[in-house]
C-alpha positions as a Markdown table, in Angstrom:
| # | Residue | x | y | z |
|---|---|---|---|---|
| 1 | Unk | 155.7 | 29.6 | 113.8 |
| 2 | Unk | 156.7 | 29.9 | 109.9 |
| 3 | Unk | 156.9 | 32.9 | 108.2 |
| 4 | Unk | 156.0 | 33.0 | 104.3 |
| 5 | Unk | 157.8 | 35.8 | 102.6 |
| 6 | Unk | 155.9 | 37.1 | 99.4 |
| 7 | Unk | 158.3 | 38.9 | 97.0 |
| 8 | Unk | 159.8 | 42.4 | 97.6 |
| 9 | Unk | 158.8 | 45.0 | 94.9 |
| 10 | Unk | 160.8 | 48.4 | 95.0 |
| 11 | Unk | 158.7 | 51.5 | 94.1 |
| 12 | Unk | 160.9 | 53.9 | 94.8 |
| 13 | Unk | 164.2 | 54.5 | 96.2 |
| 14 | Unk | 164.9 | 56.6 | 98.9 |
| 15 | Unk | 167.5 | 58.8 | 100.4 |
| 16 | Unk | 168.0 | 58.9 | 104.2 |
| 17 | Unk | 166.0 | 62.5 | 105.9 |
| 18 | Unk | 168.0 | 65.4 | 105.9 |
| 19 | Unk | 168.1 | 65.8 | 109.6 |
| 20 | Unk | 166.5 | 63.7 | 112.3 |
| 21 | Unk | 163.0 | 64.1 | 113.6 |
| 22 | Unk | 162.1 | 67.3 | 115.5 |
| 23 | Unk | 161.9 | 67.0 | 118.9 |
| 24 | Unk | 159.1 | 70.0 | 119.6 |
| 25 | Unk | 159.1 | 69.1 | 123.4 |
| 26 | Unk | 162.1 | 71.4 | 123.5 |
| 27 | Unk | 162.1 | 74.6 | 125.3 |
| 28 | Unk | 163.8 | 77.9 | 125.2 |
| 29 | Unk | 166.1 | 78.9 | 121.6 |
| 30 | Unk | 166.5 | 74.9 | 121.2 |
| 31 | Unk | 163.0 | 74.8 | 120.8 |
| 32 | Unk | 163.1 | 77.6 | 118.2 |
| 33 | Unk | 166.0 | 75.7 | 116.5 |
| 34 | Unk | 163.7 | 72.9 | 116.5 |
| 35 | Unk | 161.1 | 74.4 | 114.8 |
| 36 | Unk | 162.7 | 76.4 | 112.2 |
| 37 | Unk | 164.5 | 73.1 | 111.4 |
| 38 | Unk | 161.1 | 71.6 | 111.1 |
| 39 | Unk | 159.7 | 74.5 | 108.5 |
| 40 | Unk | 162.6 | 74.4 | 106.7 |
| 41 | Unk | 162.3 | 70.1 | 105.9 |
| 42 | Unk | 158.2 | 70.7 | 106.0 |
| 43 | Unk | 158.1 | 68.8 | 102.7 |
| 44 | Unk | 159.7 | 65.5 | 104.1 |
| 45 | Unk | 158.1 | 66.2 | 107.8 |
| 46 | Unk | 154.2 | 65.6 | 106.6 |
| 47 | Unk | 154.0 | 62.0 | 107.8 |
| 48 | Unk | 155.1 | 61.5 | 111.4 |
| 49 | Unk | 152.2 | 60.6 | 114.0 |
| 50 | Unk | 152.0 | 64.0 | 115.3 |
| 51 | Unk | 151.8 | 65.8 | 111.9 |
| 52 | Unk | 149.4 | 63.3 | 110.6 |
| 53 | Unk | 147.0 | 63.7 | 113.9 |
| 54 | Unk | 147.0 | 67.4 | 113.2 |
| 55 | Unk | 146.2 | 67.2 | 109.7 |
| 56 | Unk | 143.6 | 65.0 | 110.6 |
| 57 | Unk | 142.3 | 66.9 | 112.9 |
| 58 | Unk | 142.4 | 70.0 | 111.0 |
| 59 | Unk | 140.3 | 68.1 | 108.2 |
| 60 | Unk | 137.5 | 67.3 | 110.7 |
| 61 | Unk | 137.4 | 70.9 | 112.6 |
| 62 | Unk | 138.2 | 73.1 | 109.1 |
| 63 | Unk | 136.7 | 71.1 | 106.1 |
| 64 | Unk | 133.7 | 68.8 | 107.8 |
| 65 | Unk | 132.8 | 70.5 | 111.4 |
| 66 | Unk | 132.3 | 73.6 | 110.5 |
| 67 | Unk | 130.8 | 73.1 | 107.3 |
| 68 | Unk | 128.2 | 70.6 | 108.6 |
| 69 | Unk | 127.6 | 72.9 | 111.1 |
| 70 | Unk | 126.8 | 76.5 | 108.8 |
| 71 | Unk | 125.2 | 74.4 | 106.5 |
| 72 | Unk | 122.8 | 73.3 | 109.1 |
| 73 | Unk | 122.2 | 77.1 | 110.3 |
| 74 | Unk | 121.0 | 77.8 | 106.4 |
| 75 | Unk | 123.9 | 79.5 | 105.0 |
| 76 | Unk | 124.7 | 79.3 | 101.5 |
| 77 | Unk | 128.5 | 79.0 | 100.9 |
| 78 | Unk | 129.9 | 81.9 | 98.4 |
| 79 | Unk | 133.2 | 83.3 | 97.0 |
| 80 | Unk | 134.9 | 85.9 | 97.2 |
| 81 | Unk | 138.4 | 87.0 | 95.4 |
| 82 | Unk | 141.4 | 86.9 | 96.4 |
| 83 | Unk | 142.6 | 90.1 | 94.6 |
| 84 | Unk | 141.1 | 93.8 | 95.7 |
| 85 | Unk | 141.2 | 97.0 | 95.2 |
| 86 | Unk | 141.4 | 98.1 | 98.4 |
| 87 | Unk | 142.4 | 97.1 | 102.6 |
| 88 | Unk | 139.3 | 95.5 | 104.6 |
| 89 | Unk | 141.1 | 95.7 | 108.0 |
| 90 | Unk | 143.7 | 98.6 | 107.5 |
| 91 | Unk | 145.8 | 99.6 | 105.3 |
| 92 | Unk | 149.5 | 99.0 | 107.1 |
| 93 | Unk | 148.8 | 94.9 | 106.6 |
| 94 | Unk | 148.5 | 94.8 | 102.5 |
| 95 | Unk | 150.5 | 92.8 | 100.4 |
| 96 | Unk | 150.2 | 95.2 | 96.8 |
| 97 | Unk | 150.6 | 93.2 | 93.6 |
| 98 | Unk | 150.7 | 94.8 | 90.2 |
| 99 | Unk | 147.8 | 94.0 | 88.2 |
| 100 | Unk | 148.2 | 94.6 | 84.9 |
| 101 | Unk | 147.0 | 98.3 | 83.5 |
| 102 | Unk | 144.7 | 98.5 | 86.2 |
| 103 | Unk | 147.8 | 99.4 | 89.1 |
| 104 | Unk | 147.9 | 98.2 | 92.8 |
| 105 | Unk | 145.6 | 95.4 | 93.5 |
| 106 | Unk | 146.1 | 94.0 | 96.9 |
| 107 | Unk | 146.0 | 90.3 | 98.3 |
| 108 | Unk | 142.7 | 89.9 | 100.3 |
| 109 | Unk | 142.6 | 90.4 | 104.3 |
| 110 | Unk | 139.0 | 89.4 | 104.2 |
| 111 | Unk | 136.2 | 88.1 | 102.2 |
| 112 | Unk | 133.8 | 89.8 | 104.4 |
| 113 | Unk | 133.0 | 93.1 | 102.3 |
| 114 | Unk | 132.4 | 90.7 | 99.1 |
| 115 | Unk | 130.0 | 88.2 | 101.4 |
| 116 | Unk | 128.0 | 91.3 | 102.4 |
| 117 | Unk | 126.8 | 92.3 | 98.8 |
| 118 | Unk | 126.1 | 88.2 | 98.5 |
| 119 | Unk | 124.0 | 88.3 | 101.6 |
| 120 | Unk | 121.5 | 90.9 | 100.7 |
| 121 | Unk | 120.7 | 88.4 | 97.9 |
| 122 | Unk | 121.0 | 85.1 | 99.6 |
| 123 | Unk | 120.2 | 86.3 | 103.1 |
| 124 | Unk | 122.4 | 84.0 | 104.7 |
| 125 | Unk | 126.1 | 83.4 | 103.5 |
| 126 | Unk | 129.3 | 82.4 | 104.1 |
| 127 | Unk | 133.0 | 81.9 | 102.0 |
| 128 | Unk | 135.7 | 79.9 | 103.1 |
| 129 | Unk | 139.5 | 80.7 | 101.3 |
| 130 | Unk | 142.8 | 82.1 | 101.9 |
| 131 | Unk | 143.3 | 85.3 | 103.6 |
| 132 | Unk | 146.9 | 87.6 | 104.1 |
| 133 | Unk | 148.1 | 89.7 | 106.1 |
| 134 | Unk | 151.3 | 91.7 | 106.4 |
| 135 | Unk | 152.1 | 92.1 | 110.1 |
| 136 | Unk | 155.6 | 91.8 | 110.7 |
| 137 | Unk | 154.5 | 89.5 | 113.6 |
| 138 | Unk | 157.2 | 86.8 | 115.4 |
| 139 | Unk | 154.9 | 85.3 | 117.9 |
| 140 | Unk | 153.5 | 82.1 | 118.1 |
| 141 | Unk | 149.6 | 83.4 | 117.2 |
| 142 | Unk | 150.2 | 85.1 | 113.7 |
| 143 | Unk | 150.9 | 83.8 | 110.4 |
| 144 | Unk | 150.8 | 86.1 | 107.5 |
| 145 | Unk | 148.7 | 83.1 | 105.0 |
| 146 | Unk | 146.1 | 81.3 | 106.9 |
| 147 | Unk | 142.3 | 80.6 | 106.2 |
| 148 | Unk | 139.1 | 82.4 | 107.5 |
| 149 | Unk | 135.3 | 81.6 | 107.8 |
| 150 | Unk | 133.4 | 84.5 | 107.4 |
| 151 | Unk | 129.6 | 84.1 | 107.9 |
| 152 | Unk | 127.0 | 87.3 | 106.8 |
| 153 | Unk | 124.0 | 87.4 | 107.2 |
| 154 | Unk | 120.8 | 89.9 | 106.6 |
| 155 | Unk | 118.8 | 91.3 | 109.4 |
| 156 | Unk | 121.3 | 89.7 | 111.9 |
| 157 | Unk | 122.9 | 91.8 | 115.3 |
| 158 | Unk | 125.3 | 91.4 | 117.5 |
| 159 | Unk | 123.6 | 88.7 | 119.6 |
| 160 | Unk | 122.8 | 87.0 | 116.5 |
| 161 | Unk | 126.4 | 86.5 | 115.8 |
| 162 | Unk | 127.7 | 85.9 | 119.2 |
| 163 | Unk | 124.7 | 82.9 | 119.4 |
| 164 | Unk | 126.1 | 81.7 | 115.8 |
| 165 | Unk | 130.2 | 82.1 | 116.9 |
| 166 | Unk | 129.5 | 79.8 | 120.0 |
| 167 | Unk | 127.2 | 77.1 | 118.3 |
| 168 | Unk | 129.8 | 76.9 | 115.6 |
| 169 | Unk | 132.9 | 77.1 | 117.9 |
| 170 | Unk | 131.3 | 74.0 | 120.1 |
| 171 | Unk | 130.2 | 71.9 | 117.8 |
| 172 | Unk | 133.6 | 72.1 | 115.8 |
| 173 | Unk | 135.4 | 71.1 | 119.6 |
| 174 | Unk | 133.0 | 68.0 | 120.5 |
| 175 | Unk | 133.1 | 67.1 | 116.7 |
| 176 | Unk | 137.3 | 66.8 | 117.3 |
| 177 | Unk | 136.3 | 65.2 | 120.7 |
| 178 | Unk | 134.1 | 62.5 | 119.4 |
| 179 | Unk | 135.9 | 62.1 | 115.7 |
| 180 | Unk | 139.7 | 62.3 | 116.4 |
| 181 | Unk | 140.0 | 60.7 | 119.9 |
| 182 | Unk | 142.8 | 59.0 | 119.2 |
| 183 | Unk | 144.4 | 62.0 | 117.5 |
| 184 | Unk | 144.1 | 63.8 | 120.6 |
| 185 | Unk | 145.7 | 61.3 | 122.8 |
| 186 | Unk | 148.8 | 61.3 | 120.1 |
| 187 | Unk | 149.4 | 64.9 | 120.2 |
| 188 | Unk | 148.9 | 64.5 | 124.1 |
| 189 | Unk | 146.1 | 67.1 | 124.6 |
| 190 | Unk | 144.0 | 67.4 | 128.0 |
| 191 | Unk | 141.0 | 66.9 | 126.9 |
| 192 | Unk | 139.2 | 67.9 | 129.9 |
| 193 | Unk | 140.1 | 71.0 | 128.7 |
| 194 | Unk | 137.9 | 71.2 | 126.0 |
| 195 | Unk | 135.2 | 68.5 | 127.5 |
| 196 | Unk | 133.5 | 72.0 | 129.0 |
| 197 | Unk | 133.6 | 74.1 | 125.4 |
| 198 | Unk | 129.6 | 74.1 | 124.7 |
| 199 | Unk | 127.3 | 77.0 | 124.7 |
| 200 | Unk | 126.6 | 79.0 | 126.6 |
| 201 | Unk | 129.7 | 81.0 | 126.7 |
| 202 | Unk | 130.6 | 84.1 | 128.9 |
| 203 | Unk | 130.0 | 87.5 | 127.7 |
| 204 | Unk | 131.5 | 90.6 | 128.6 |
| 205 | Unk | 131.8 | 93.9 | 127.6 |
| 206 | Unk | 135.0 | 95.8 | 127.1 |
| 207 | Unk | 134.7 | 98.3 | 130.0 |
| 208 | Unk | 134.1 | 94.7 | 132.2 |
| 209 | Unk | 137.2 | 93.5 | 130.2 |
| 210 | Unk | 139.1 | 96.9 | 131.3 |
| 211 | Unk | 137.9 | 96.1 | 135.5 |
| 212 | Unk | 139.2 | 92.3 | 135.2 |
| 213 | Unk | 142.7 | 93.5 | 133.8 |
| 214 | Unk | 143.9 | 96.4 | 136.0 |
| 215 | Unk | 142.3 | 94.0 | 138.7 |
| 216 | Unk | 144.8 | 91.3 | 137.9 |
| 217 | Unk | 147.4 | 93.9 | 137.7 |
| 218 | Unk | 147.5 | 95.2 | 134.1 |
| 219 | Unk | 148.5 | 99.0 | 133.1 |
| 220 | Unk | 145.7 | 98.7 | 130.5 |
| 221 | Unk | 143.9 | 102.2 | 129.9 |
| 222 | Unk | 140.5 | 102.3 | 128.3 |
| 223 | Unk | 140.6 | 102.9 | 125.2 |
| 224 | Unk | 143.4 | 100.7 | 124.6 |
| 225 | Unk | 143.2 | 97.0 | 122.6 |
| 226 | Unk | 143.9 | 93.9 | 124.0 |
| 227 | Unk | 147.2 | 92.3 | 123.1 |
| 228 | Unk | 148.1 | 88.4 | 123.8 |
| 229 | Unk | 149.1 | 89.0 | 127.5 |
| 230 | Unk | 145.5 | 90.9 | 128.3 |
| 231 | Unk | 143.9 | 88.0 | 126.3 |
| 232 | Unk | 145.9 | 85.4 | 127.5 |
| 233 | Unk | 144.7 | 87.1 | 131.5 |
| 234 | Unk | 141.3 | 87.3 | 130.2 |
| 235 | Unk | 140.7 | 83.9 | 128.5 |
| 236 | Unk | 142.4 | 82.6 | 132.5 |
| 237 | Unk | 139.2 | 83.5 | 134.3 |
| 238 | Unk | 137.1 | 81.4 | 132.5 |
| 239 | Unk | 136.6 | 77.5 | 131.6 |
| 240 | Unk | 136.0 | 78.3 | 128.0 |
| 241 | Unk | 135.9 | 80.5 | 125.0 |
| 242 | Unk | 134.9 | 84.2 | 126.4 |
| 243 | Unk | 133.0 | 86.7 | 124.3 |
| 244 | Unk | 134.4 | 90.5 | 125.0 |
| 245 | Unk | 131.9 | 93.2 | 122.7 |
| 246 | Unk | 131.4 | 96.5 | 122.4 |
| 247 | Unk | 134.9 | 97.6 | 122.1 |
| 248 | Unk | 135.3 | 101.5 | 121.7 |
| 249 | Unk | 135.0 | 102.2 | 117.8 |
| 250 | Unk | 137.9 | 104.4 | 117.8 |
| 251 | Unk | 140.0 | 101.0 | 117.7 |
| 252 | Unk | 137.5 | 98.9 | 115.5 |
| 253 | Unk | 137.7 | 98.5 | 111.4 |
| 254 | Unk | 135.8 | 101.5 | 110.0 |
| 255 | Unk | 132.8 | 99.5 | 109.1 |
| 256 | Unk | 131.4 | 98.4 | 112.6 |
| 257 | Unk | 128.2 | 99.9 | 113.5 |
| 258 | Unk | 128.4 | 102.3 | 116.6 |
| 259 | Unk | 126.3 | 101.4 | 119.8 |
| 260 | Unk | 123.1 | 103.5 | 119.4 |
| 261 | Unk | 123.5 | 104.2 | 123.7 |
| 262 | Unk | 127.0 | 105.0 | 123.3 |
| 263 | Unk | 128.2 | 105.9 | 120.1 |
| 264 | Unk | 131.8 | 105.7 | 121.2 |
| 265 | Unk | 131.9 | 101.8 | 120.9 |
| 266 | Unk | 131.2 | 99.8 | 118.1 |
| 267 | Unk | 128.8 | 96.7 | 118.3 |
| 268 | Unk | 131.3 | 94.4 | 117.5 |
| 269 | Unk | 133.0 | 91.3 | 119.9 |
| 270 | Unk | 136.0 | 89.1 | 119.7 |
| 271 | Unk | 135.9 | 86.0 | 120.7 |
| 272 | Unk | 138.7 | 84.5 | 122.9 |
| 273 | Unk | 139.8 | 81.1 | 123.0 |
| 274 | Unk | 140.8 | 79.3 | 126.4 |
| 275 | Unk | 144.2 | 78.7 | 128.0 |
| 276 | Unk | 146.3 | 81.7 | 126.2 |
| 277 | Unk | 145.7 | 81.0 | 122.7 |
| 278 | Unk | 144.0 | 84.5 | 121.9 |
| 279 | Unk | 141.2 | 86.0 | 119.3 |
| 280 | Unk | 139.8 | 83.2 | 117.0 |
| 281 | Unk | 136.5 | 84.8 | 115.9 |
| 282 | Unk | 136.2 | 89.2 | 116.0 |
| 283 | Unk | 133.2 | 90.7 | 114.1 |
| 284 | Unk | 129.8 | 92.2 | 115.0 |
| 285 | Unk | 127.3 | 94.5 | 112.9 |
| 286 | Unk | 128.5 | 96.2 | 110.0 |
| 287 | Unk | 127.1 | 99.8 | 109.0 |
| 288 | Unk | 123.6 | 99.8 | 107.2 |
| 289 | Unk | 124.0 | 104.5 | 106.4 |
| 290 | Unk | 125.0 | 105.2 | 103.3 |
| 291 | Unk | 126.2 | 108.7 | 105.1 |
| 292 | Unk | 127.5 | 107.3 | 108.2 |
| 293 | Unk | 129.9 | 104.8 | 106.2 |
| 294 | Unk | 131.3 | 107.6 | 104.2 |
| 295 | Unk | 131.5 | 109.7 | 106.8 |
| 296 | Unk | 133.8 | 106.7 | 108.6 |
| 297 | Unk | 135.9 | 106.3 | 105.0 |
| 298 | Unk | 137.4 | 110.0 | 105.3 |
| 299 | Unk | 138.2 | 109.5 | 108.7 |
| 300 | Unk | 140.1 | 106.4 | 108.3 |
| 301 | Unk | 141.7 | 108.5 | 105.4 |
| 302 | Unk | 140.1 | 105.5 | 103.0 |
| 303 | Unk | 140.1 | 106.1 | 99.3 |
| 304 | Unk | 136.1 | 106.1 | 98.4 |
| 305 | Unk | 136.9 | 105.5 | 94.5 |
| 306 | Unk | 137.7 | 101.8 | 95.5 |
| 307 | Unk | 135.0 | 101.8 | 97.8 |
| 308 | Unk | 132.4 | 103.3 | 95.9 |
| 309 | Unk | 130.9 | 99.8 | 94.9 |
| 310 | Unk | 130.7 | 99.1 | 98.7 |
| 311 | Unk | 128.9 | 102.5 | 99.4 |
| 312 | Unk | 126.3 | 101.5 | 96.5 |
| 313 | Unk | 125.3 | 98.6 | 98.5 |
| 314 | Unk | 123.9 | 101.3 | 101.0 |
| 315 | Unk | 123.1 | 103.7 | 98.7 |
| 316 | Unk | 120.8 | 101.7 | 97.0 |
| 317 | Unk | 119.1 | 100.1 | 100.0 |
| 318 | Unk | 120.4 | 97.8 | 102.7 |
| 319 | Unk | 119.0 | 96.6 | 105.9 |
| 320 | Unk | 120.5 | 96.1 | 109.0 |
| 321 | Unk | 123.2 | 92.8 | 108.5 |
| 322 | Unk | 125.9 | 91.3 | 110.9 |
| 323 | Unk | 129.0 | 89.1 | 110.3 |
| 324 | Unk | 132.2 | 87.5 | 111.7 |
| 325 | Unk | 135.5 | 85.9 | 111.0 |
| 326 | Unk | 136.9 | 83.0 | 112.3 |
| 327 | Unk | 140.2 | 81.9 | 111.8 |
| 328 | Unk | 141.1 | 78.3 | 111.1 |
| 329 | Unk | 144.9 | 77.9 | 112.0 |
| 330 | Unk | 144.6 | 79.2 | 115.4 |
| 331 | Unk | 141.0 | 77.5 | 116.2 |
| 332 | Unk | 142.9 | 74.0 | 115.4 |
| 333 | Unk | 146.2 | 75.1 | 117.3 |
| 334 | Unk | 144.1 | 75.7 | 120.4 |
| 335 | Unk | 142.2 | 72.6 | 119.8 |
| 336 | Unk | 145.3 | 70.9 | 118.9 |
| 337 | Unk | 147.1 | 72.3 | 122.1 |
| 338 | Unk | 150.4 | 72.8 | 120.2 |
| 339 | Unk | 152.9 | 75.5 | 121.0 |
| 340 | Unk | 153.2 | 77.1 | 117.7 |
| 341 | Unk | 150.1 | 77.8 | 115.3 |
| 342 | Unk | 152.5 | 77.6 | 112.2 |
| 343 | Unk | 152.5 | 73.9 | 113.3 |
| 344 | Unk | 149.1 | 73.0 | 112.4 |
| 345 | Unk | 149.5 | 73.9 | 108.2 |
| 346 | Unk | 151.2 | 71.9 | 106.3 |
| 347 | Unk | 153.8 | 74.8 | 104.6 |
| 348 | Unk | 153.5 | 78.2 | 106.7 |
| 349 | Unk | 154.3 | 81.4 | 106.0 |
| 350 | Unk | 155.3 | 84.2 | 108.5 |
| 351 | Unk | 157.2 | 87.3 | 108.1 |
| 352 | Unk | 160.7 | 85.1 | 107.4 |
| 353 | Unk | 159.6 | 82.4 | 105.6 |
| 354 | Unk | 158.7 | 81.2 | 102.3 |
| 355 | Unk | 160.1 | 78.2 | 101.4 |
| 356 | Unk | 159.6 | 75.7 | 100.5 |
């Protein structure tokens, strides 16, 4: 055999790594070594096989999947800003910025309140962006940048968005499945994990949620919310994604429409993804009173001047309309099967880290 060499052309020279290649099979405080080396270098650590299955993955699941698939249901994609006047989800999770004359205007935690004034025009709707959250969270679910899909639609209930949650959560799984086979085998997933992930999924109510918990030996007390080791016990007794509604409203964002049988819980669910990896989708129906909504503002000690645009969408007629969020990171994480959701974007950031 003869070998022809064609001429060398340098592009570009290049400097040796600055450390050596993460090994993330580590375990324990090496592991967390590991990793923080990894974030720190995440500019030079975009291109080994592992990061480039993920990012492929995460293109098929977050920008193709799951577009293909709301596109198909009839829902029109929308904006929604990024700056607010005021918290969606709480108030103790806002990053304030100062805008201008005009104060404290707050990064967004959701789009959703912005989607429902888009819905009662286009009737079905959805935005897709950048959401934030301040929650001095360490674990390996929570970043405080990541990106949500938030569907809203007119006319729709609770069962209407659990149906729309599990269509859209299977179809994003067996796209991944049939797509990025051989990204899967790189990152060394089981994939008989997620062969099962179709519809229809389980459904339970919180009180049934309450019985499964103290039954496997949790303290949990109704009235309580789940954190990852109830979710991680819950999402154990099943062989996919299970649905938990009606939790009591007491513990629900102030917006969730109360059960008309029991007005203690709200007509809202979460959606739990298998093996440990906690809530990727939590919405339900959103209040339609004009009186019932304000009512819920002063007891959430809300400010209604920066809400007053929201109350007008009642005040001046609404109907009856439902929503969720679903949020990308930790839907391609699980998918993914990696340890750490902050692996699965390309430049994270989390309550100590913002560079680069």
């Amino acid at each position: 055999m003869r070998l022809l060499l064609a001429p060398i052309l340098l592009l570009a020279a290049c400097a040796p790594p600055p450390h050596k290649p993460v090994q993330m099979q580590l375990v324990g405080s090496d592991s967390m070594h590991a990793l923080a080396q990894s974030l720190a270098d995440a500019y030079t650590q975009q291109r080994p096989y592992v990061t480039i299955a993920i990012r492929a993955t995460n293109s098929d699941v977050g920008i193709r999947a799951a577009r293909e698939y709301m596109d198909a249901q009839g829902y029109t994609l929308t904006d929604a800003p990024i700056f607010t006047p005021a918290a969606c989800e709480g108030t103790t999770t806002l990053f304030g910025v100062e805008y201008f004359d005009e104060g404290t205007a707050y990064l967004t935690q959701s789009g959703q309140l912005y989607v429902e004034a888009t819905a009662m025009a286009l009737g079905k709707v959805y935005c897709f962006g950048p959401t934030f959250r301040a929650e001095k969270s360490k674990t390996r679910r929570h970043l405080t940048e990541f990106w949500m899909l938030e569907p809203e639609a007119a006319f729709a209930r609770l069962d209407d968005m659990m149906a729309l949650g599990e269509g859209l959560v299977s179809h994003m799984v067996q796209s991944v499945l049939k797509n990025r086979a051989r990204e899967l085998e790189t990152l060394k997933r089981d994939v008989k994990k997620l062969e099962p992930v179709k519809p229809p999924f389980p459904r339970i109510s919180y009180d049934e949620a309450i019985q499964i918990l103290q039954r496997r030996g949790k303290t949990v007390k109704w009235g309580e919310d789940f954190g990852g080791d109830e979710e991680t016990v819950l999402s154990s007794e099943f062989d996919r994604p299970v649905m938990v509604h009606r939790y009591p409203a007491a513990i629900k964002a102030f917006y969730m429409e109360p059960d008309p049988d029991r007005p203690e819980l709200a007509l809202g669910f979460d959606m739990l993804a298998s093996e440990g990896y906690g809530e990727i989708i939590g919405g339900g129906e959103r209040m339609s009173s004009y009186d019932h909504l304000l009512k819920r503002l002063r007891e959430h000690g809300l400010p209604e001047e920066a809400f007053q645009w929201y109350l007008d969408l009642r005040r001046y007629g609404s109907v009856p309309h439902a929503g969720f969020g679903l949020g990308l990171e930790r839907t391609v994480a699980w998918i993914c099967g990696t340890e750490h959701i902050r692996e699965v974007i390309p430049f994270p950031r989390m309550i100590y880290r913002i560079y680069p």
